[in-house]
TITIDO-320546 format. One record per residue (C-alpha): x, y, z; residue number from 0. Coordinates in nm, 3 decimals, padded with zeros to 5 digits. Layout:
<rs>
        x        y        z  seq
        X        Y        Z  NUM
...
</rs>
This chain:
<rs>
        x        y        z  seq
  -00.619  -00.801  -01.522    0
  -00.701  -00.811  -01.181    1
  -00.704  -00.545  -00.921    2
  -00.563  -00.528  -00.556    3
  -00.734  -00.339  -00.286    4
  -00.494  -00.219  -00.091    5
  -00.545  -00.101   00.306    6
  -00.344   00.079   00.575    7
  -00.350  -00.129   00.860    8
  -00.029   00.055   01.065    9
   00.054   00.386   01.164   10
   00.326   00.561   00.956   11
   00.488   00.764   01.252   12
   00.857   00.682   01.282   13
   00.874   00.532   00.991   14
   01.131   00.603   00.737   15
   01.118   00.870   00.491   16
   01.113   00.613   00.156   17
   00.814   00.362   00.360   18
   00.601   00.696   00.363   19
   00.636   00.813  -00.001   20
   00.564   00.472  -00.074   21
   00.266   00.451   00.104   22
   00.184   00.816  -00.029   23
   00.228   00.703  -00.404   24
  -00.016   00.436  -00.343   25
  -00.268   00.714  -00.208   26
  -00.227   00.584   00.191   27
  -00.195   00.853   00.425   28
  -00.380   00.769   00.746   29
  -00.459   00.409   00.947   30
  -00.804   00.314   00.740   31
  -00.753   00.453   00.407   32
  -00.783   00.191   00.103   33
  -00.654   00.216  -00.229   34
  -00.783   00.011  -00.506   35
  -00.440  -00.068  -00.740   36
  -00.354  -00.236  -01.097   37
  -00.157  -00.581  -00.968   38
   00.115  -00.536  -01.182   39
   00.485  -00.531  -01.104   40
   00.520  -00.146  -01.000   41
   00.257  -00.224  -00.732   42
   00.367  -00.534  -00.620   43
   00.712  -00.389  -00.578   44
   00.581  -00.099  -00.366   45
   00.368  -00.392  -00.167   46
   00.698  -00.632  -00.105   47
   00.860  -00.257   00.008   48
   00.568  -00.149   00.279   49
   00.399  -00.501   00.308   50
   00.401  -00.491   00.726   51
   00.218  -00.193   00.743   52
  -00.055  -00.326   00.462   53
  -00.299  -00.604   00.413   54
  -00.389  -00.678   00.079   55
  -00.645  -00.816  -00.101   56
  -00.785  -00.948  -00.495   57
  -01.050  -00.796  -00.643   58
  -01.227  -00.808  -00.987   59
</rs>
């Protein structure tokens, strides 16, 4: 199974309360930080949830 490498691209100031424990469970906290992630369907949910402040990319 592949991975995703997941990166904070936007600021999470003013956004809602749900959007930042998202991006917290994924181990996001500030503009920079990247997360490498299983894709499976719990990720890719949280993704489709917070995917404006993220870019995403496949890994091996």
């Amino acid at each position: 199974m592949a991975n995703l490498k997941i990166k904070l691209v936007k600021s999470l100031n003013g956004r809602l309360e749900k959007h930042i424990a998202t991006a917290h469970s994924l181990g996001l906290r500030k503009i920079g930080n990247v997360s490498i992630q299983p894709n499976n369907t719990q990720t890719q949910g949280k993704i489709a949830k917070i995917g404006y402040l993220l870019e995403v990319t496949e890994v091996e």
